[in-house]
Backbone atoms as SQL, in Angstrom:
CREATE TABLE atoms (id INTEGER PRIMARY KEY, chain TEXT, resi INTEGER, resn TEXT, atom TEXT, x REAL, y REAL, z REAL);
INSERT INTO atoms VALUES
  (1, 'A', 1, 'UNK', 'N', 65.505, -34.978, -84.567),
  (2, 'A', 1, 'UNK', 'CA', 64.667, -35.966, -85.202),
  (3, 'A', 1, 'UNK', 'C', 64.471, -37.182, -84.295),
  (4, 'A', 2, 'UNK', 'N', 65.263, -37.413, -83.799),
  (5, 'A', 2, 'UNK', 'CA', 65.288, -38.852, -83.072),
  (6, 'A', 2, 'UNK', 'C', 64.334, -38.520, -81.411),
  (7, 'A', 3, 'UNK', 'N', 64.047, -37.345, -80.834),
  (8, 'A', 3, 'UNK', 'CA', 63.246, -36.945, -79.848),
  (9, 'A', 3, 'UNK', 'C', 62.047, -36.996, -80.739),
  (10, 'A', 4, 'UNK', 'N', 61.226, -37.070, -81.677),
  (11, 'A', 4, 'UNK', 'CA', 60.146, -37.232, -82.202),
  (12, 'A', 4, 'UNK', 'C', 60.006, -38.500, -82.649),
  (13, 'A', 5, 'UNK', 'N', 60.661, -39.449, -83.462),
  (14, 'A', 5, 'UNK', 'CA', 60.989, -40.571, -82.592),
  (15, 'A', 5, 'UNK', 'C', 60.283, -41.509, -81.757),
  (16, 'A', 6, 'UNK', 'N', 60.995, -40.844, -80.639),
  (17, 'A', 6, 'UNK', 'CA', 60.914, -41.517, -78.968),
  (18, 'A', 6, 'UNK', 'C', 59.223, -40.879, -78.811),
  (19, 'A', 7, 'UNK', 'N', 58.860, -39.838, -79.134),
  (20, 'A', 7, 'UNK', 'CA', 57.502, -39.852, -78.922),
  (21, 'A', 7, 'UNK', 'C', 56.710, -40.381, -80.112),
  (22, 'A', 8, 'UNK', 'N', 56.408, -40.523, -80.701),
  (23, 'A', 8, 'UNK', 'CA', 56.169, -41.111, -81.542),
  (24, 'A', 8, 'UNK', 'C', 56.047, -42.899, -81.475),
  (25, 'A', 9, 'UNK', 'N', 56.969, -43.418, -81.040),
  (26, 'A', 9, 'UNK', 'CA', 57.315, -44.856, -81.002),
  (27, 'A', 9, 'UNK', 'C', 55.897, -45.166, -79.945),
  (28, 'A', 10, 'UNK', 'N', 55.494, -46.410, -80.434),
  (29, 'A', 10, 'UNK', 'CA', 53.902, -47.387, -80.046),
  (30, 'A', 10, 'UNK', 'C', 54.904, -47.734, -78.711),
  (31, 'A', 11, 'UNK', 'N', 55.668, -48.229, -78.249),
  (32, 'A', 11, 'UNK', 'CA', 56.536, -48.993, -77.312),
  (33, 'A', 11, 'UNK', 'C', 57.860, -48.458, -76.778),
  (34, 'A', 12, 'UNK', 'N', 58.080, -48.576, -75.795),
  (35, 'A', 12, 'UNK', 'CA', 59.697, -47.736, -75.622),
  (36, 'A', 12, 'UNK', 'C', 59.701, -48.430, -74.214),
  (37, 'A', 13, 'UNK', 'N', 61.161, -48.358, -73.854),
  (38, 'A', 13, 'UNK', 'CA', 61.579, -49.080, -72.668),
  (39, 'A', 13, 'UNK', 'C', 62.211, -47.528, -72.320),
  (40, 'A', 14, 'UNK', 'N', 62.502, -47.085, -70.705),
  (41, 'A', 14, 'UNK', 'CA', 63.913, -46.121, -70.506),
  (42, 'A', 14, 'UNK', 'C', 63.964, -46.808, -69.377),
  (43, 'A', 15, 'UNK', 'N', 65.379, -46.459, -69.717),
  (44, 'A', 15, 'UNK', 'CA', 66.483, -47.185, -68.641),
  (45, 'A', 15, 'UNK', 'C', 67.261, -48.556, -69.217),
  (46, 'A', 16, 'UNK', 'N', 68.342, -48.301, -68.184),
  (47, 'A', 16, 'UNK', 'CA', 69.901, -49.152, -68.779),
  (48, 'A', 16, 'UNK', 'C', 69.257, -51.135, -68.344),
  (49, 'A', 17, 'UNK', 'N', 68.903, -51.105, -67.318),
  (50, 'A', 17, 'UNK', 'CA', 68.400, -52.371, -67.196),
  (51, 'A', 17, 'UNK', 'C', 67.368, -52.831, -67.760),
  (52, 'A', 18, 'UNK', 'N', 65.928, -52.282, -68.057),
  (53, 'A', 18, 'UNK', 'CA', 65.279, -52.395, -68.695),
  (54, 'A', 18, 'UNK', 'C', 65.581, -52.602, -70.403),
  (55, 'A', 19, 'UNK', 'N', 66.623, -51.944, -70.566),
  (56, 'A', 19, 'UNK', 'CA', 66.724, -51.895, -72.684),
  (57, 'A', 19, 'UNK', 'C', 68.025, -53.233, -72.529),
  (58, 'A', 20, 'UNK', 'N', 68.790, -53.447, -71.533),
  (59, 'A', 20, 'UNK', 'CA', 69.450, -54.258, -71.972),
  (60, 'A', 20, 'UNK', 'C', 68.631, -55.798, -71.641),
  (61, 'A', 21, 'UNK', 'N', 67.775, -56.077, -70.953),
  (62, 'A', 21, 'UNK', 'CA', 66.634, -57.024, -71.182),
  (63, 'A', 21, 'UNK', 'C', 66.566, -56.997, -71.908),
  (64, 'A', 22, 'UNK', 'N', 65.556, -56.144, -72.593),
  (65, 'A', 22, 'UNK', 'CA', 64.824, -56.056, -73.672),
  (66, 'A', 22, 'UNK', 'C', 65.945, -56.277, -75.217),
  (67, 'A', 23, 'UNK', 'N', 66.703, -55.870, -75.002),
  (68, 'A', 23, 'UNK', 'CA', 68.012, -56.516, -76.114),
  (69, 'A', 23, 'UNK', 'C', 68.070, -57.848, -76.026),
  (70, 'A', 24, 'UNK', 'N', 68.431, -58.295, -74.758),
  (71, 'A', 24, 'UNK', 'CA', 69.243, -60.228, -74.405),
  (72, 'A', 24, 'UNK', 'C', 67.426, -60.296, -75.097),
  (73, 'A', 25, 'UNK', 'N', 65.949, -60.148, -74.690),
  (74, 'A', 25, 'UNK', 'CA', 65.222, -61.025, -75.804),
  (75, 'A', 25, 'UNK', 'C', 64.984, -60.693, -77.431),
  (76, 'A', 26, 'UNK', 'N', 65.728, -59.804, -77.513),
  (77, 'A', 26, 'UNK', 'CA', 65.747, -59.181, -78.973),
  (78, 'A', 26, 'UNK', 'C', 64.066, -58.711, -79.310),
  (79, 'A', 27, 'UNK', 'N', 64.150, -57.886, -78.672),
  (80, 'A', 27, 'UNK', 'CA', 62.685, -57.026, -78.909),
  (81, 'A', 27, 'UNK', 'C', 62.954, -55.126, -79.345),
  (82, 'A', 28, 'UNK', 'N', 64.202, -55.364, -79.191),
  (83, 'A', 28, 'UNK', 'CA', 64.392, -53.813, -79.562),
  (84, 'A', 28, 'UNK', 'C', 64.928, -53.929, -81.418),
  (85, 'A', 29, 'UNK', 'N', 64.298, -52.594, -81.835),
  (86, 'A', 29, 'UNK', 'CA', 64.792, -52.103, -82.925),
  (87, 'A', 29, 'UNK', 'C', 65.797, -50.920, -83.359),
  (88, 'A', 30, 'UNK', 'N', 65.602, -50.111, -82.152),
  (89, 'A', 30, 'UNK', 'CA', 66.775, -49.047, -82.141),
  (90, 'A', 30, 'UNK', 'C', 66.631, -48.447, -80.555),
  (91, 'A', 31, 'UNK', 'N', 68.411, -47.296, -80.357),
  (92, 'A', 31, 'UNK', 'CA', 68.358, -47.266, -79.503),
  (93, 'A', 31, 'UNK', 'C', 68.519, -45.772, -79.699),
  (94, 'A', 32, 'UNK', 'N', 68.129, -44.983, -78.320),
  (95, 'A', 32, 'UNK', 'CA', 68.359, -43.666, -78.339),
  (96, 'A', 32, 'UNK', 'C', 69.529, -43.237, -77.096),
  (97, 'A', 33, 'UNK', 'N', 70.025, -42.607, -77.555),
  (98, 'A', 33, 'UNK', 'CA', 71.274, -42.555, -76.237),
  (99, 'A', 33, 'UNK', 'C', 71.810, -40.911, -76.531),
  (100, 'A', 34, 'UNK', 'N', 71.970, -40.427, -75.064),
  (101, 'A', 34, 'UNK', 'CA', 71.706, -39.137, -75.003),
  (102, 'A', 34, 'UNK', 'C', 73.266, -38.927, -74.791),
  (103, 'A', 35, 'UNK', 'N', 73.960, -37.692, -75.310),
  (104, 'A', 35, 'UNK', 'CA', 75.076, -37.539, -75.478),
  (105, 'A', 35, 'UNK', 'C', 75.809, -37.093, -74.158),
  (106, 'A', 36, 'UNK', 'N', 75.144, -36.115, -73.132),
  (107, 'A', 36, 'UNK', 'CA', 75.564, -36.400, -71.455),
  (108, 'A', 36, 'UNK', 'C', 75.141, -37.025, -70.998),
  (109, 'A', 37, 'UNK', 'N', 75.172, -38.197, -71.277),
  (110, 'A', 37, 'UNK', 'CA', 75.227, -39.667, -70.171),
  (111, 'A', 37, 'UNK', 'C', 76.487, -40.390, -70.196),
  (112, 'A', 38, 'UNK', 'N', 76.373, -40.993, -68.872),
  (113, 'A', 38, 'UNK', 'CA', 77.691, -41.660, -68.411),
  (114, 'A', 38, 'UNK', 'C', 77.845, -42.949, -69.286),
  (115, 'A', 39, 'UNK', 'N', 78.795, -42.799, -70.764),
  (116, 'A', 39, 'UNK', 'CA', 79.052, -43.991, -71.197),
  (117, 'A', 39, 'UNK', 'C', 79.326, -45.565, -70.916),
  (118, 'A', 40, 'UNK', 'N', 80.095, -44.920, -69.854),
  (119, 'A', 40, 'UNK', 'CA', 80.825, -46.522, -69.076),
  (120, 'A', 40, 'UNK', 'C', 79.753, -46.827, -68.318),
  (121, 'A', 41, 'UNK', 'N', 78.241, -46.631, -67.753),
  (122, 'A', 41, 'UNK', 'CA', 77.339, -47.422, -67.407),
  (123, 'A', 41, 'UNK', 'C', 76.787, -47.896, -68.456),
  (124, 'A', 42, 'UNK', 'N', 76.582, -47.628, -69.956),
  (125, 'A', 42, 'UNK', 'CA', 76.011, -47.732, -71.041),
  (126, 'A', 42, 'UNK', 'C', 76.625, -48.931, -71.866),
  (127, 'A', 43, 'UNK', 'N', 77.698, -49.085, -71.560),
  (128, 'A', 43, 'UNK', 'CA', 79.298, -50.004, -72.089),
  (129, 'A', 43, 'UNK', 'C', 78.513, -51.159, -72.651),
  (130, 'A', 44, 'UNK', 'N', 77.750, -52.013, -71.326),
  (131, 'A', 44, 'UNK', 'CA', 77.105, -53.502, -71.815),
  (132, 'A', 44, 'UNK', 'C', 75.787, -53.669, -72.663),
  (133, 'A', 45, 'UNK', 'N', 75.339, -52.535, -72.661),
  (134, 'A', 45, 'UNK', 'CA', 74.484, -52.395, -73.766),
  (135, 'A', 45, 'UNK', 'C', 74.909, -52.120, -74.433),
  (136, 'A', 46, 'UNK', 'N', 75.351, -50.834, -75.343),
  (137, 'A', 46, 'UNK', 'CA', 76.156, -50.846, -76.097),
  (138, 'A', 46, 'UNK', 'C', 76.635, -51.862, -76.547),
  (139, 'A', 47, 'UNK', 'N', 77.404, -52.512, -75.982),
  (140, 'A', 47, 'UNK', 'CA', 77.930, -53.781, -76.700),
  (141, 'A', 47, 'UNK', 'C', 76.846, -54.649, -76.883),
  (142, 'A', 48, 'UNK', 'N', 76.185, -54.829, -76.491),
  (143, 'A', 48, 'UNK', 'CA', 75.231, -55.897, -76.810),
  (144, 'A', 48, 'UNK', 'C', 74.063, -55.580, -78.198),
  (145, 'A', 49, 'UNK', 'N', 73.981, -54.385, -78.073),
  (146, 'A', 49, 'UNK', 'CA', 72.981, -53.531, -79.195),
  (147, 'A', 49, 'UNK', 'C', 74.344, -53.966, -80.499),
  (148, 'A', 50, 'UNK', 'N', 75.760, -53.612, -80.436),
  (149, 'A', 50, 'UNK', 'CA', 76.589, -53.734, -81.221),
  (150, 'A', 50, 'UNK', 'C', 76.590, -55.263, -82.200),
  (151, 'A', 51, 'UNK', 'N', 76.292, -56.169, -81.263),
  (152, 'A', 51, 'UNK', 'CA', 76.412, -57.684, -81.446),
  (153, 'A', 51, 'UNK', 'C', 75.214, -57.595, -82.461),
  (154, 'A', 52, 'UNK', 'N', 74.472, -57.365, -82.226),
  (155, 'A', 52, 'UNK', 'CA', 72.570, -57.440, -82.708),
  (156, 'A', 52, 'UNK', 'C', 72.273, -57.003, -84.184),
  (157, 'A', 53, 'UNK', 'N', 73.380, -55.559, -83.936),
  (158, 'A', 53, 'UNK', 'CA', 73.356, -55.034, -85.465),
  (159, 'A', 53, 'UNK', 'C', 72.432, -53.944, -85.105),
  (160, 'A', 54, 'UNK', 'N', 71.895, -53.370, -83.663),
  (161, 'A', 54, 'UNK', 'CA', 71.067, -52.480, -83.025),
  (162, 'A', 54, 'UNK', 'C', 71.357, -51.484, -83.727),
  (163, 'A', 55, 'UNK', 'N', 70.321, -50.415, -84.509),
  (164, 'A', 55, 'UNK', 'CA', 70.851, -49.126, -84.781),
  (165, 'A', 55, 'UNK', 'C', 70.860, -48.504, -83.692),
  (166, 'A', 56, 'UNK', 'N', 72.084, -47.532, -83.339),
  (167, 'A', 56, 'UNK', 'CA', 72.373, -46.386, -82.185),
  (168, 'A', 56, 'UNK', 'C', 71.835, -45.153, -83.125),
  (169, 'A', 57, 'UNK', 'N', 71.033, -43.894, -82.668),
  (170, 'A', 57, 'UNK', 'CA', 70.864, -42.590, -82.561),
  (171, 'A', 57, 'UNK', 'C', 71.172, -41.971, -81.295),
  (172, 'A', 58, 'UNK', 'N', 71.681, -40.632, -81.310),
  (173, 'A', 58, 'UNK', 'CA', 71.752, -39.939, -80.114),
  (174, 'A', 58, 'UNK', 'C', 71.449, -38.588, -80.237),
  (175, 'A', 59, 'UNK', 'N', 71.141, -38.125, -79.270),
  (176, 'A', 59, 'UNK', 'CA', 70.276, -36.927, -78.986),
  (177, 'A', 59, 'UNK', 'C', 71.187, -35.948, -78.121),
  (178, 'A', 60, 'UNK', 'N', 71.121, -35.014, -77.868),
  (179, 'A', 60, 'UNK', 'CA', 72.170, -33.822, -77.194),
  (180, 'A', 60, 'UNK', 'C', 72.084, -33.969, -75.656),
  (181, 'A', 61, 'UNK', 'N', 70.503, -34.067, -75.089),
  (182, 'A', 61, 'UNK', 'CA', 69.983, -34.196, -73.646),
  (183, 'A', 61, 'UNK', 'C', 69.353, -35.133, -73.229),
  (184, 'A', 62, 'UNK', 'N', 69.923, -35.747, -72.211),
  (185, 'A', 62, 'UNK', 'CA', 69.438, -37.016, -71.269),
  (186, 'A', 62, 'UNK', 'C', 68.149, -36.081, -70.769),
  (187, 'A', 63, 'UNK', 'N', 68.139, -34.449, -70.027),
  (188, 'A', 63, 'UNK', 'CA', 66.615, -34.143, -69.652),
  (189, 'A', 63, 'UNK', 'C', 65.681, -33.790, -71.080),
  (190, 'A', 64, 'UNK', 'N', 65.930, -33.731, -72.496),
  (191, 'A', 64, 'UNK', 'CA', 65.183, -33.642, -73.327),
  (192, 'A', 64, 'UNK', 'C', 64.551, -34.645, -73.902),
  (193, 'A', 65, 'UNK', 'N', 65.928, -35.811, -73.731),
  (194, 'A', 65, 'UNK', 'CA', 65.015, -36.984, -73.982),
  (195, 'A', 65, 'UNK', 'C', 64.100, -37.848, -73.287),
  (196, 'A', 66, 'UNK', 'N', 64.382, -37.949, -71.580),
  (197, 'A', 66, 'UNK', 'CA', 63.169, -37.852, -70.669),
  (198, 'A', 66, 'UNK', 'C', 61.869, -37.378, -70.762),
  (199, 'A', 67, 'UNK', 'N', 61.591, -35.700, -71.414),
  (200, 'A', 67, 'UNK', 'CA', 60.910, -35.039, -71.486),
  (201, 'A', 67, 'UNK', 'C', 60.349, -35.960, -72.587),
  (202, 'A', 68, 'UNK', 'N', 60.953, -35.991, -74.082),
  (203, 'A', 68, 'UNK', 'CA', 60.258, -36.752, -74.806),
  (204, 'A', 68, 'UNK', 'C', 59.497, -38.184, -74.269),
  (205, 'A', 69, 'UNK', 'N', 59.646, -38.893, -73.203),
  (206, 'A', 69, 'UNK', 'CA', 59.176, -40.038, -73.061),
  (207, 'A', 69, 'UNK', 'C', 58.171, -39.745, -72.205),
  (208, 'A', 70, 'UNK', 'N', 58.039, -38.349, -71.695),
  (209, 'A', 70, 'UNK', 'CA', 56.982, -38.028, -70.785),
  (210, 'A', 70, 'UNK', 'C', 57.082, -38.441, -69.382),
  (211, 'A', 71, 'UNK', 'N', 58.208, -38.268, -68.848),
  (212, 'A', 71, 'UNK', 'CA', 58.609, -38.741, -67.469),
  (213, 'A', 71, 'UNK', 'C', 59.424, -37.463, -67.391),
  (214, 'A', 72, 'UNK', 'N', 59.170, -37.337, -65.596),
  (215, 'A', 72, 'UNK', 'CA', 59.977, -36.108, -65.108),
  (216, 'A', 72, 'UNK', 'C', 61.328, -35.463, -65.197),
  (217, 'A', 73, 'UNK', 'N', 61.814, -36.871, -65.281),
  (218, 'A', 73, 'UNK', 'CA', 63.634, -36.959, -65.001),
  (219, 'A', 73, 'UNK', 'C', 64.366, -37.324, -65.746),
  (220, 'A', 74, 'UNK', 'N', 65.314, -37.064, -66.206),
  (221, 'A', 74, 'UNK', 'CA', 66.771, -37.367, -67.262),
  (222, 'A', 74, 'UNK', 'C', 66.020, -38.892, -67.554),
  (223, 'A', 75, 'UNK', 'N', 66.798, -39.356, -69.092),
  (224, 'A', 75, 'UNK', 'CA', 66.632, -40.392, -69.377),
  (225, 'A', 75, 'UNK', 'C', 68.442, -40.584, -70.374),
  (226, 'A', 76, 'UNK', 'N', 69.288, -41.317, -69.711),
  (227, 'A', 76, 'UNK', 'CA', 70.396, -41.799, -70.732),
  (228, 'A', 76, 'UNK', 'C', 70.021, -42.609, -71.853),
  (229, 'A', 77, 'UNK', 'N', 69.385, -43.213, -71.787),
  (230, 'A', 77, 'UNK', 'CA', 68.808, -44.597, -72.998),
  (231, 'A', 77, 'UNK', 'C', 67.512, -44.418, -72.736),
  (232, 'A', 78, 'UNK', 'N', 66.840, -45.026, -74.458),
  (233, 'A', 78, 'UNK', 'CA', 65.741, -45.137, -74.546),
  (234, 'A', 78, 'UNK', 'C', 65.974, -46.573, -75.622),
  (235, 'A', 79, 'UNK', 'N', 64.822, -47.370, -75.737),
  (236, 'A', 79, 'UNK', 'CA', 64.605, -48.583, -76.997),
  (237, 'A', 79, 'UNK', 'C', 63.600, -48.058, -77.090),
  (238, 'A', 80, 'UNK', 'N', 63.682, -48.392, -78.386),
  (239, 'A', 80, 'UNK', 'CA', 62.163, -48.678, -79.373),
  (240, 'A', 80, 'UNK', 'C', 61.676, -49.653, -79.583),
  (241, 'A', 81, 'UNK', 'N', 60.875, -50.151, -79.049),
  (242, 'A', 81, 'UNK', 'CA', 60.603, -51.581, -79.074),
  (243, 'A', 81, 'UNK', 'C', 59.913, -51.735, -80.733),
  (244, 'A', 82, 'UNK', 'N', 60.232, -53.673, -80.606),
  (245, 'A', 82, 'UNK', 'CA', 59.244, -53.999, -82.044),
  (246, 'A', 82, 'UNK', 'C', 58.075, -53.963, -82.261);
């Protein structure tokens, strides 16, 4: 459910620097986070989505959820923007 979602969503950020921006200005509404990705790069978002009250979803594949955003390559995080 949450890969339909990510296509679906008017706005989306991918990537760890990009969504944790987009968190510090509070423009995200939820996050998508793929279950083989490297947590401990994910840590400060995570925590920061945590602070916010960010809903977390996660998905099985970093390359499925890429695929959903329509880019070639793995994606660990995705936002949904507001």
């Amino acid at each position: 459910m949450s890969y339909e979602k990510v296509v679906q969503a008017n706005q989306r950020i991918v990537g760890t620097k990009q969504t944790l921006k987009a968190l510090e200005e509070q423009q995200v509404i939820e996050l998508i986070i793929a279950d083989d990705a490297d947590h401990s790069v994910l840590a400060k978002v995570l925590a920061e989505a945590e602070n916010q009250g960010v809903p977390i979803a996660t998905v099985d594949s970093m390359k499925k959820l890429g695929k959903a955003c329509g880019i070639d390559v793995s994606a660990a995080i995705v936002a949904i923007k507001k």
